[in-house]
Legacy VTK file of the C-alpha trace (Angstrom):
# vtk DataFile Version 3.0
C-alpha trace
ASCII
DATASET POLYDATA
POINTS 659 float
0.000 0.000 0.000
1.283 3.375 -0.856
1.731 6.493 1.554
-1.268 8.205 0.399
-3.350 5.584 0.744
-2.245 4.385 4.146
-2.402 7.709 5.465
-6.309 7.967 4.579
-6.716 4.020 5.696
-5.229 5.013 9.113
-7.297 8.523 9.886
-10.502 6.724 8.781
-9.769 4.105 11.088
-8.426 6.618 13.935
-11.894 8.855 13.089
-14.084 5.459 13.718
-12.367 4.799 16.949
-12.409 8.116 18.222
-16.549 7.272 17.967
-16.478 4.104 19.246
-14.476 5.029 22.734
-16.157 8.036 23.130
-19.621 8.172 21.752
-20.968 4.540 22.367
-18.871 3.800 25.016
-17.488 0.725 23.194
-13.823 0.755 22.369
-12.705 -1.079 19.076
-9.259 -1.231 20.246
-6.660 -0.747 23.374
-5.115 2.665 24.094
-1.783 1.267 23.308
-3.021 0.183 20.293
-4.874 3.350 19.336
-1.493 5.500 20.191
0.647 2.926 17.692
-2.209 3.817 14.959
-1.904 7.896 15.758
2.227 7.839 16.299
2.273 6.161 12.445
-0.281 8.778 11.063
1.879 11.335 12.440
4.944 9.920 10.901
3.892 9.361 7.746
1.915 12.925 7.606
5.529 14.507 8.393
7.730 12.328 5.937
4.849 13.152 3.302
3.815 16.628 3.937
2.385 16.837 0.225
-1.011 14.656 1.633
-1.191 16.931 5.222
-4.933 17.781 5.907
-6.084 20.325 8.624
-8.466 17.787 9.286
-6.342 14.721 10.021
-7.294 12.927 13.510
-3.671 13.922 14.382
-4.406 17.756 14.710
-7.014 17.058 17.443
-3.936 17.462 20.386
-4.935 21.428 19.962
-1.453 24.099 19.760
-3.178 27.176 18.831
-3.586 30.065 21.047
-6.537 32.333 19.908
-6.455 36.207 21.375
-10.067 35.790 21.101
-13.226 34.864 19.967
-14.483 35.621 16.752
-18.681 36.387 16.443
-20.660 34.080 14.287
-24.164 34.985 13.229
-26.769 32.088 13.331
-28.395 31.954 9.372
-30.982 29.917 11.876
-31.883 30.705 15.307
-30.106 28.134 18.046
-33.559 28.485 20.394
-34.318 27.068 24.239
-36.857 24.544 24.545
-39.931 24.730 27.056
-39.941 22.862 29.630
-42.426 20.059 31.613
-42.371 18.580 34.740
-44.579 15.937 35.038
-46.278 13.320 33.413
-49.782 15.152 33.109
-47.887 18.428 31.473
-46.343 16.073 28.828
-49.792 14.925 28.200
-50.990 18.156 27.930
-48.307 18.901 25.069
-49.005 15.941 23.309
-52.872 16.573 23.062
-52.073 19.488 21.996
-49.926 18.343 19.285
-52.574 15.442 18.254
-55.421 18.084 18.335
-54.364 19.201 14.935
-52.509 16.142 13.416
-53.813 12.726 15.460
-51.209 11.156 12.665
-48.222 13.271 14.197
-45.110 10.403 15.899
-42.745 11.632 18.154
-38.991 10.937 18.861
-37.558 10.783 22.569
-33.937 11.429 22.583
-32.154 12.076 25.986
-31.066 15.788 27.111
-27.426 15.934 27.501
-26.345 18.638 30.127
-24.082 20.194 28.323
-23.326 22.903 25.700
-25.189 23.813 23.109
-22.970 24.175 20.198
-23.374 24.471 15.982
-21.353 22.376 13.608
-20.965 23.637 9.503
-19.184 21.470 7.029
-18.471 22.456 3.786
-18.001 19.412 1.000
-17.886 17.077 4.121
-15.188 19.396 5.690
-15.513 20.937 8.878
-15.123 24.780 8.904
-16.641 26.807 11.572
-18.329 26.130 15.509
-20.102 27.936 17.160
-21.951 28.449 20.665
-25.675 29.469 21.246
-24.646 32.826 22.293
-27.388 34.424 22.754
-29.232 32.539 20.299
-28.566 34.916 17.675
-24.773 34.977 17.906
-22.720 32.656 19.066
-18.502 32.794 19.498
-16.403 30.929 16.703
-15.129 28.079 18.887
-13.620 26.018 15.631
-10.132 25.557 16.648
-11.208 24.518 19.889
-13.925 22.219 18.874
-11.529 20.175 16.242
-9.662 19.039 19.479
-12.537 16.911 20.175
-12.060 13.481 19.472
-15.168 12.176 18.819
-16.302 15.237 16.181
-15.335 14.174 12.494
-12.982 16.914 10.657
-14.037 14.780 6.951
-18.041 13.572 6.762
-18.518 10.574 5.374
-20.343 12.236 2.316
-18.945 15.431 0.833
-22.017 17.825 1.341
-22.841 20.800 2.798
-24.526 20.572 6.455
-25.255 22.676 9.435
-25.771 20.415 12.586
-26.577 21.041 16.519
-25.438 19.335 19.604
-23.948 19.223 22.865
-20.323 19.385 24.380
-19.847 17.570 27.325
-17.480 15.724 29.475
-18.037 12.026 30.776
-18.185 11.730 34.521
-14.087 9.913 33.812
-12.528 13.529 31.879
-14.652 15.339 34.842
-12.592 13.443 37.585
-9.350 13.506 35.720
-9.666 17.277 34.919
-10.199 17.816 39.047
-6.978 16.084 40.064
-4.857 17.916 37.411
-6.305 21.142 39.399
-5.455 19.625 42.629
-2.053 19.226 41.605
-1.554 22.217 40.470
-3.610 24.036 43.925
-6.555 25.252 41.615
-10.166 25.997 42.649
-11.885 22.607 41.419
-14.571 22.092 38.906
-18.116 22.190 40.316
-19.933 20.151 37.808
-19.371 18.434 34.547
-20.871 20.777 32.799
-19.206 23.884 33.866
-15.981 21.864 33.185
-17.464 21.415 29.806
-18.321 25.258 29.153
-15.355 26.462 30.947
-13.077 24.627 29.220
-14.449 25.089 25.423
-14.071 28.904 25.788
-10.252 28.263 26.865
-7.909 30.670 24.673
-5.602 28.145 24.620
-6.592 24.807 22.106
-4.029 22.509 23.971
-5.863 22.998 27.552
-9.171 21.836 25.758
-7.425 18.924 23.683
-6.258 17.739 27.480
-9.466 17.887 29.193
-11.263 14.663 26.990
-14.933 16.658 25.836
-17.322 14.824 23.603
-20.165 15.759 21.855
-23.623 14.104 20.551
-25.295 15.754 17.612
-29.199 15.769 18.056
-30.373 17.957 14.748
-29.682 18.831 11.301
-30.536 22.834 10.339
-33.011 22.937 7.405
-33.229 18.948 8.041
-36.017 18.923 5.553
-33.881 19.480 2.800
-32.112 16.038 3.894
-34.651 13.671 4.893
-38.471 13.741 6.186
-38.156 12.806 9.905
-36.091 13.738 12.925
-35.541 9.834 13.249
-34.167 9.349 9.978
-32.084 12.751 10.686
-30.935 10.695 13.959
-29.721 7.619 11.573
-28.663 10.113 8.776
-26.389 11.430 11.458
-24.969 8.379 11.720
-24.167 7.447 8.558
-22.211 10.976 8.458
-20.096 9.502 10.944
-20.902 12.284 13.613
-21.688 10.512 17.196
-25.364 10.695 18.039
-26.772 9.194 21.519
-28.148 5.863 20.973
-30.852 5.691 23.327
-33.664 7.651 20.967
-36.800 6.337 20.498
-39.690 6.454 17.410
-43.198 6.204 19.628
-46.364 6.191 17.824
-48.370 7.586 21.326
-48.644 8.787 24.951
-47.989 5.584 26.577
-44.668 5.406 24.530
-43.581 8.519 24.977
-44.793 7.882 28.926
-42.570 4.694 28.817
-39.909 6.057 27.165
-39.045 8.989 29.610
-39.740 6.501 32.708
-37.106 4.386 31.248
-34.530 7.284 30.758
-35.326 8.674 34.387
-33.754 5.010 35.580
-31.086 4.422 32.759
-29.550 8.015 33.918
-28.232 6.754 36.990
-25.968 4.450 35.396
-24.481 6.681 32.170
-20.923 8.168 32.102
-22.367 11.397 31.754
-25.018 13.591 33.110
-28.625 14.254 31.779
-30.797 16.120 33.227
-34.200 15.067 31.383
-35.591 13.768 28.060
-36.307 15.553 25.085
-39.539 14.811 23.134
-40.263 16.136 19.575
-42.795 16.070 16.662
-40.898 13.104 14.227
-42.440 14.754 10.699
-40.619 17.619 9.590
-43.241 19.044 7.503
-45.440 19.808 10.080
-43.038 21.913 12.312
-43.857 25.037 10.324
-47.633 24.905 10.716
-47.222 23.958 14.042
-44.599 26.881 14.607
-42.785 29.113 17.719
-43.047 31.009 20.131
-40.532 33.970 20.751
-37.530 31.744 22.112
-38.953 28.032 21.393
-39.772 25.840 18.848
-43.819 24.879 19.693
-43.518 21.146 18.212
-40.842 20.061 20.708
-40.621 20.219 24.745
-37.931 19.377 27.748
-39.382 16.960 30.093
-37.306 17.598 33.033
-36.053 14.536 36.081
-36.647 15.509 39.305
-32.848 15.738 40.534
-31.184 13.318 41.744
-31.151 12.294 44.819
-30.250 9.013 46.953
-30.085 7.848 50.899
-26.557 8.187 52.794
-26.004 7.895 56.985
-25.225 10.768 58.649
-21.821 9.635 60.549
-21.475 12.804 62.176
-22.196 16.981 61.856
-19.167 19.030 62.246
-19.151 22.714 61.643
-17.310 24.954 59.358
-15.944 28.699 60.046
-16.455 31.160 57.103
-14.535 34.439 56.250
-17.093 36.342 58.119
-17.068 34.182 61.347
-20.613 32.423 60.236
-20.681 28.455 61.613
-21.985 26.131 58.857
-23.285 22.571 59.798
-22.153 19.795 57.956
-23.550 16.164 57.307
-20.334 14.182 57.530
-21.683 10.704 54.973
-21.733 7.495 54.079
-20.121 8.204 50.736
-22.622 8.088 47.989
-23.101 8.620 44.240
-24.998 11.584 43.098
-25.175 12.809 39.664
-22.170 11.752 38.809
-20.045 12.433 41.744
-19.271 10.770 45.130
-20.561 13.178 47.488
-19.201 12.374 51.376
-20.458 15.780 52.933
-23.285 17.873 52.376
-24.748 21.268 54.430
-26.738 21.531 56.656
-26.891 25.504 56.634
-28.152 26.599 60.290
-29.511 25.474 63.242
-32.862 26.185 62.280
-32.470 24.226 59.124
-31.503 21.062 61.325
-34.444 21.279 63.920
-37.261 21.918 61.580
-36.053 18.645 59.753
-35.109 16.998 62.927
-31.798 16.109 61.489
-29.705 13.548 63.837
-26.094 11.934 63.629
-26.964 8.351 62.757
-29.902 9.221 60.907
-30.556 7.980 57.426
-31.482 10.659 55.126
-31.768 11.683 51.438
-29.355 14.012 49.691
-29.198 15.590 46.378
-27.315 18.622 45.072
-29.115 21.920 44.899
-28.827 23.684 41.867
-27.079 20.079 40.508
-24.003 21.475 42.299
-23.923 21.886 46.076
-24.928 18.639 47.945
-27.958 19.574 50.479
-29.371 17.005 53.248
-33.320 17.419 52.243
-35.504 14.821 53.989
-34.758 12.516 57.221
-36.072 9.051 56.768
-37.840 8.146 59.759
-38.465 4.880 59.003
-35.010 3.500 59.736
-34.769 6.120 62.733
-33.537 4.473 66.213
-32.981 5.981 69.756
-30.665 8.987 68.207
-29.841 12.064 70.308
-31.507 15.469 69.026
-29.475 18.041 67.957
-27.751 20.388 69.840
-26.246 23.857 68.227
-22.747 23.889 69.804
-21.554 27.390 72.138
-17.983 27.586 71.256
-16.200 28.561 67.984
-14.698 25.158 66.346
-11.613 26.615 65.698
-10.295 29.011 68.041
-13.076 28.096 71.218
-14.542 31.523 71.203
-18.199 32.055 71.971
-20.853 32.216 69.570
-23.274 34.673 69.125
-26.428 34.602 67.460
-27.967 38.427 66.509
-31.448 38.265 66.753
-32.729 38.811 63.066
-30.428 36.210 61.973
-30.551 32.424 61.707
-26.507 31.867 61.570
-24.196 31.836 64.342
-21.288 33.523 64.545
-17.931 33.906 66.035
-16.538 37.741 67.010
-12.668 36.354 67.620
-10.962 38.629 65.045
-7.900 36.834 65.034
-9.727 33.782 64.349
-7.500 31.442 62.445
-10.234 29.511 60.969
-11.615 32.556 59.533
-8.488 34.141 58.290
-8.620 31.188 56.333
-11.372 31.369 54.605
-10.845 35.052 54.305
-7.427 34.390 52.362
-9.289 31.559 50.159
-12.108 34.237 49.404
-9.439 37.016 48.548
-7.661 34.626 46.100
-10.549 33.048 44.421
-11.363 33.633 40.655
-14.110 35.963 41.397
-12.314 38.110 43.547
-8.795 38.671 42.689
-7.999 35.510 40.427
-4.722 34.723 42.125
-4.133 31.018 39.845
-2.581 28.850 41.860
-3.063 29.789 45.672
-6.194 27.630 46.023
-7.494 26.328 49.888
-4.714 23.649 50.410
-1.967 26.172 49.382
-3.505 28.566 51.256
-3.967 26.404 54.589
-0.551 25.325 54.203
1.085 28.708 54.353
-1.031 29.472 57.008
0.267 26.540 59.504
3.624 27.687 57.794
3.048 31.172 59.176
3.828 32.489 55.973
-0.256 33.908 55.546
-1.803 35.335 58.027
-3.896 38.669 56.799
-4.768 39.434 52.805
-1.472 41.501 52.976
1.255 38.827 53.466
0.032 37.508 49.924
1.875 40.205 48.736
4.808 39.924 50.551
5.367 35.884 49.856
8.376 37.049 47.617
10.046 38.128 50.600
10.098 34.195 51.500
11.030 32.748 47.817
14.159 30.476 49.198
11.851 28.900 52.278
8.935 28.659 49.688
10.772 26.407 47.267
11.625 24.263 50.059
8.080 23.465 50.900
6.419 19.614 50.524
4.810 19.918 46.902
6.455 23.247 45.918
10.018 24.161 43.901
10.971 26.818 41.985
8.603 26.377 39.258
5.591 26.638 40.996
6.363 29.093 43.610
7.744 31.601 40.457
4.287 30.465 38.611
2.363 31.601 41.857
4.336 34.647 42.668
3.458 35.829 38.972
0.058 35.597 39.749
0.215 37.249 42.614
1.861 40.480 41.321
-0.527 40.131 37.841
-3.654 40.622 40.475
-2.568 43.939 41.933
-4.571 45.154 38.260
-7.429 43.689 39.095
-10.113 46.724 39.154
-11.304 47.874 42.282
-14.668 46.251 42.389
-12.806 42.733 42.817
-10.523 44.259 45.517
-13.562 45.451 47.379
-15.232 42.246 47.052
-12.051 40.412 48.043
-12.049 42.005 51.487
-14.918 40.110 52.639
-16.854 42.906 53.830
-20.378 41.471 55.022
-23.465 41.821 52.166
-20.887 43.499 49.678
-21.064 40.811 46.884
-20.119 41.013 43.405
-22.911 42.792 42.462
-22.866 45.438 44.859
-19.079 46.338 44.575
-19.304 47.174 41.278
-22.179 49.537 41.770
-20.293 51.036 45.005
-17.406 51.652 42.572
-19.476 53.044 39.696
-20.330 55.783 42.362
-17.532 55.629 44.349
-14.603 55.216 41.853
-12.048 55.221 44.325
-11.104 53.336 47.689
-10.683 56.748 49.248
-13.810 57.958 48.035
-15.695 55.324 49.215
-13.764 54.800 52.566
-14.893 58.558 53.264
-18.883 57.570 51.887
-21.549 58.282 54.777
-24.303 56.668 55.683
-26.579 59.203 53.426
-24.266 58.708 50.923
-24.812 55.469 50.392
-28.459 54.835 50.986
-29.136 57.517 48.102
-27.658 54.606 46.021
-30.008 52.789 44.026
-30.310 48.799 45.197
-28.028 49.621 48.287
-30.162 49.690 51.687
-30.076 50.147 55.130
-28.455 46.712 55.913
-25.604 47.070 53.066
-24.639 51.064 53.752
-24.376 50.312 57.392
-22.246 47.341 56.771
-20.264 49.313 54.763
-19.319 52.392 57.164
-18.834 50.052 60.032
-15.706 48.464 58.132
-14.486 51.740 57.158
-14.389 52.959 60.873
-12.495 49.639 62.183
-8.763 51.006 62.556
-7.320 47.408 61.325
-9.602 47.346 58.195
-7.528 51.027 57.406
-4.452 49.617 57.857
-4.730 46.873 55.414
-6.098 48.925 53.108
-3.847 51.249 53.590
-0.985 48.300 53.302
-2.507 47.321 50.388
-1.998 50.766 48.530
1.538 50.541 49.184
2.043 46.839 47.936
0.764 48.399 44.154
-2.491 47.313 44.033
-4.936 49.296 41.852
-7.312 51.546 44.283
-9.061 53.187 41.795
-12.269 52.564 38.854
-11.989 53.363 35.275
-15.530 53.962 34.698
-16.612 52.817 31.319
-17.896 55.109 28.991
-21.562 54.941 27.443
-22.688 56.362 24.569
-25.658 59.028 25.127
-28.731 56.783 25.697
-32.226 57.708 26.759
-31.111 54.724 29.664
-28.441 56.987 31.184
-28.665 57.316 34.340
-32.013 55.554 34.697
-32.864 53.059 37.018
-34.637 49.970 35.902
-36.615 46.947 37.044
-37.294 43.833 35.274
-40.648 41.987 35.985
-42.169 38.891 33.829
-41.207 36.866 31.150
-39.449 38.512 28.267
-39.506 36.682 25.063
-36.702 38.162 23.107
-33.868 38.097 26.358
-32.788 36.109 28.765
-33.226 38.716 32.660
-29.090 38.426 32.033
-28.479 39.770 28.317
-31.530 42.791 28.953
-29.312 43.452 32.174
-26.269 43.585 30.706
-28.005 45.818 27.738
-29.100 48.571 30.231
-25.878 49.039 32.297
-23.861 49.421 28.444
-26.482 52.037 27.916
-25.566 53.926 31.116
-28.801 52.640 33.042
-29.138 50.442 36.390
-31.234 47.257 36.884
-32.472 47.258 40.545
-34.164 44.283 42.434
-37.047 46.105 43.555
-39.359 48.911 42.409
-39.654 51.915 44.695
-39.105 55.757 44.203
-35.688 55.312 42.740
-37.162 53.098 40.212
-37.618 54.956 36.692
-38.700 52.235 34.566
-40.442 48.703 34.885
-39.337 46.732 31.803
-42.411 44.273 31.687
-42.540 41.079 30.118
-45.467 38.181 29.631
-46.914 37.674 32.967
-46.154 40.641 35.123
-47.349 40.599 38.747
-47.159 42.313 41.790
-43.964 44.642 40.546
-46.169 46.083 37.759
-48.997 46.802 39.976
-46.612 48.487 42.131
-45.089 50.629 39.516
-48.502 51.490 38.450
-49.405 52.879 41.825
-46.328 55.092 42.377
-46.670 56.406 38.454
-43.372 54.890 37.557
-42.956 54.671 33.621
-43.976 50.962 31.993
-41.804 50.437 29.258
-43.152 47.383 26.743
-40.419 44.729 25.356
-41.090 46.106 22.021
-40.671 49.434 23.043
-37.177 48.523 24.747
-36.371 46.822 21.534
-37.128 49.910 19.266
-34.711 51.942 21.841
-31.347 49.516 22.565
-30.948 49.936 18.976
-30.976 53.840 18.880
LINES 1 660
659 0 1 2 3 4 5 6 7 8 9 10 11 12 13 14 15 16 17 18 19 20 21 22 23 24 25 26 27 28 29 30 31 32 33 34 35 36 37 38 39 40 41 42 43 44 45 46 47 48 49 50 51 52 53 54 55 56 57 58 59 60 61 62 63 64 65 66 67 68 69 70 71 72 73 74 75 76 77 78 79 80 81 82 83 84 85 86 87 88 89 90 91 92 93 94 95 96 97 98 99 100 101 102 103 104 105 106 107 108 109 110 111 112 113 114 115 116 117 118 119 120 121 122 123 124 125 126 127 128 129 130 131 132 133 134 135 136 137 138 139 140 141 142 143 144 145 146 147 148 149 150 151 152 153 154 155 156 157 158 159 160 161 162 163 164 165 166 167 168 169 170 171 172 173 174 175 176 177 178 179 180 181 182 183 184 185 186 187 188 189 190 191 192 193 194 195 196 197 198 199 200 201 202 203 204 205 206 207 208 209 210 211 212 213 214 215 216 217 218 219 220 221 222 223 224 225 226 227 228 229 230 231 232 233 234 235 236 237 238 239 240 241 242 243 244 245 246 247 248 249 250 251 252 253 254 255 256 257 258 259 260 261 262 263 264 265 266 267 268 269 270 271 272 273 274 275 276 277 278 279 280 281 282 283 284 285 286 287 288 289 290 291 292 293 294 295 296 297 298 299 300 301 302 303 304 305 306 307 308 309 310 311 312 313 314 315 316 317 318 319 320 321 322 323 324 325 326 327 328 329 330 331 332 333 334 335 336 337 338 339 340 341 342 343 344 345 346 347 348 349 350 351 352 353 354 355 356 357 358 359 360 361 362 363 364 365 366 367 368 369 370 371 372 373 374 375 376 377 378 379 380 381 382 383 384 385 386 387 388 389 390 391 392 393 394 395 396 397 398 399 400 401 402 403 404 405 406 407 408 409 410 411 412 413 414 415 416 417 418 419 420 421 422 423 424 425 426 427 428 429 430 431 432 433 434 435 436 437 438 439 440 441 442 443 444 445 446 447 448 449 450 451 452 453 454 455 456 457 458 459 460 461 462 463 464 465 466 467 468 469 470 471 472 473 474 475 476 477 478 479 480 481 482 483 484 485 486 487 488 489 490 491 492 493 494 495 496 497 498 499 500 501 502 503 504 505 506 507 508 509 510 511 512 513 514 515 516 517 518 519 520 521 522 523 524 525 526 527 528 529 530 531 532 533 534 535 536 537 538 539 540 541 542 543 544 545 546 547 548 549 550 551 552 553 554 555 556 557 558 559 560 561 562 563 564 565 566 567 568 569 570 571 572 573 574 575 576 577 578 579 580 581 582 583 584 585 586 587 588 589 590 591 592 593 594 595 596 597 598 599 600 601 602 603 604 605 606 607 608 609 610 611 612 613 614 615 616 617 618 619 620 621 622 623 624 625 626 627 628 629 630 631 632 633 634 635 636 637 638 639 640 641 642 643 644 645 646 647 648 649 650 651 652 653 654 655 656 657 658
């Protein structure tokens, strides 16, 4: 066999392994014998450079660094689905459906929690990928996307095609991805699917390459121009070569669709990768027009969304945690157990209220599942398998350094008052460092803990005096030049960060994210704000009494000066570069948002207003200038009516973001 045609032999047969391993779950061959295959490719691709093609298998180990993303503008919509949560609302969309057509099938595919992203081949060739976006517009994620192994560069037919599915990573990438980070002291991965998202908007192709995503394509664009039915587009997919889930279904009624999404709900629990629900569409194509949209979703197919997740663990014990501000956290020390993916061994219990409304006991059998899909949550004590245990009993002393609690009256949390607190130091240190304060990569908690006990870290200052301790540093269990440099870079790169991530980095109690930046949009310097009264700040919109009072009190607390004022002379940035809007009928206006709007997500009309010079407040009250109202509008628009504040229509809002 000649070069040429070993070289084509070898990337179709590296292109239908890539599918096997990671798309069915079925591997045709060993890694060792998958790595001989690639390391010959590669060989014979450099000896005969005259046959190289961008989209070999071998250029899926990534190499280029983008210095951003490119837009892409949908030619077709990428839209959200509706959602159902129970049996009797999927019945009620598929009488509907049957109302007009009773000769209408449907197809039940599973919903991969992932990310929604757009594939476009040219002649069989891929040549462009995209994310949602918002829908619209999407970010040009190509060089990124070709590092994924199980996503074809060559079609098996040379035509033209648009196609839609999800990134993801398998429960195995997820859990190799979180002990890379652990080596290298960096803030773990929530969730699969924020690995997944995270990690396909890296700037860097050979992080994503590393991290093992996959993908299953669920739709063709313009399918109709290809075949008749979403299940033959699910086998024409196939026959493409790109990787499609294998558990969809053709069902003929309600009872199959019914048995279809019972049987998913079950068959979850044992995939290598999360779902969070089934999805359940109209099969013929040529009804999907008359059947049509809504605003945001397609009216012929719905989400039927699983209850999440949850399963029974023992409670072996309830310790309790000190946070940055002093607040005690109970937490369910378990009987390890597997929960969406993940073995979860500890989950919170929140507050001492929490615990003795739910009569929550060490020894007690309970059920657990993660709120959100991301923080694991004791929910339910089952009493059945309940013996003699003792009730609960909020403990009096600080965990850490013995002080004694105290509980404030309008408050559920305990807290402890020690200052010097060690435990809380901690915490505050972790908090300072994290990636949505000041993004220091590298000093996670366990490097942070450990140059505590070391002495090295005591207050948010000594971060930036860990240079003055380089030849000690190296010498540290799990450190060396390398990584002490890496983290002493970071370090001096986050003395840029703007103020509003400084400010939230201190810690100071109710002063989020959120609400630094709008202190610094006001306030545009530390010393500003540090001189800010009361008045001041209670003129703000969306700041109140609880926030402004918080506020002054840390200004007036002589230590809280002095590391501020230790902090100026370290280099870090103490002052706002406020960003310029154009002259907008929004300037200056304060909004809030109320009902469902059918053209934004409550995030992207947000971030509209405040690059128009307005302000989106939580509640409406005489600072409020306009409501914004979508479908549905309750209580706020009744409100706004009374006090003669100004209802602005989302067509109207429309008509004006693009003046």
């Amino acid at each position: 066999m000649d070069a040429k045609a070993r070289i084509i032999e070898l990337r179709q047969i590296i292109e239908e392994a890539n599918v096997r391993y990671h798309t069915m779950d079925n591997p045709m061959m060993t890694d060792y014998e998958y790595d001989k295959l690639m390391k010959e490719l590669i060989e014979l691709e450099k000896a005969y450079p005259m046959y190289d093609d961008p989209n070999s298998p071998s250029k899926k180990v990534g190499g280029e660094i983008l210095q951003q993303f490119e837009k892409h503008q949908h030619t077709v919509p990428m839209m959200s689905l509706s959602n159902v949560f129970s049996i009797d609302e999927m019945n009620g969309f598929y009488e509907k459906m049957i109302k007009e057509n009773s000769n209408l099938s449907f197809v039940t595919e599973l919903k991969i929690d992932g990310l929604a992203v757009s594939l476009i081949y040219k002649e069989g060739k891929l040549i462009k990928a995209a994310t949602r976006g918002n829908g619209l517009v999407g970010e040009d994620i190509t060089q990124n996307v070709k590092t994924i192994k199980d996503i074809p560069h060559q079609l098996k037919k040379p035509i033209d095609i648009e196609v839609r599915g999800e990134i993801y990573m398998s429960h195995q990438a997820f859990k190799k991805a979180n002990e890379e980070r652990l080596k290298e002291n960096q803030e773990l991965f929530k969730n699969p699917r924020n690995a997944a998202a995270g990690t396909i908007r890296q700037l860097d192709s050979k992080v994503v390459a590393k991290r093992g995503l996959s993908m299953f394509v669920y739709t063709i664009v313009k399918g109709i121009n290809f075949v008749k039915t979403q299940f033959e587009a699910l086998n024409f997919l196939k026959e493409l070569g790109l990787p499609v889930n294998p558990y969809y279904r053709h069902v003929k009624d309600f009872n199959g669709l019914k048995e279809a999404v019972l049987y998913y709900d079950e068959l979850r629990k044992t995939l290598h990768y999360d779902t969070d629900g089934a999805v359940i569409k109209v099969n013929e194509f040529d009804q999907y027009e008359k059947i049509g949209y809504t605003a945001k979703s397609p009216k012929f197919q719905i989400a039927y969304k699983f209850e999440a997740e949850k399963e029974e663990s023992k409670i072996l014990d309830i310790t309790f945690q000190v946070g940055r501000t002093g607040v005690i956290t109970p937490v369910a020390e378990l009987e390890p157990v597997l929960i969406s993916g993940s073995l979860v061994s500890r989950a919170t219990l929140h507050n001492e209220d929490y615990i003795k409304n739910k009569d929550i006991r060490i020894g007690d059998y309970v059920w657990v599942h993660k709120a959100g899909e991301i923080i694991p949550e004791v929910i339910e004590v089952n009493l059945q398998k309940r013996n003699n245990q003792e009730p609960f009993k909020m403990i009096e002393h600080c965990p850490v350094c013995q002080s004694r609690l105290e509980r404030k009256e309008d408050e559920a949390d305990y807290y402890c008052m020690n200052p010097d607190c060690s435990g809380k130091n901690v915490f505050k240190l972790v908090h300072f460092a994290s990636r949505v304060a000041m993004d220091i990569d590298t000093l996670g908690e366990k490097v942070v803990e450990l140059l505590h006990e070391q002495t090295f870290l005591q207050q948010i200052s000594d971060i930036y005096k860990l240079k003055d301790h380089y030849d000690s540093l190296i010498e540290l269990d799990g450190f060396g030049k390398k990584s002490v440099d890496k983290l002493l870079e970071a370090i001096e790169n986050s003395k840029k960060q703007p103020l509003d991530r400084l400010l939230f980095g201190l810690g100071i109690k109710h002063v989020g994210a959120k609400v630094s930046k709008i202190l610094v949009n006001h306030f545009p310097s530390m010393d500003a704000l540090m001189h800010a009264s009361y008045e001041d700040l209670i003129n703000i919109p969306d700041i109140g009494p609880e926030i402004a009072n918080s506020v002054v009190q840390y200004f007036k607390d002589e230590s809280n000066i002095k590391l501020i004022n230790e902090l100026k002379l370290l280099g870090l940035n103490m002052n706002f570069e406020k960003i310029q809007v154009k002259e907008h009928p929004f300037n200056g206006k304060g909004f809030v948002l109320t009902g469902t709007l059918q053209n934004f997500k409550r995030d992207e009309a947000k971030k509209l207003i405040e690059s128009l010079g307005g302000n989106v407040l939580s509640s409406v009250s005489a600072k409020t200038d306009i409501l914004l109202a979508g479908e549905d509008a309750g209580s706020k628009l009744k409100k706004a009516t009374e006090l003669g504040i100004r209802i602005m229509s989302e067509d109207e809002f429309m008509e004006l973001i693009n003046e």
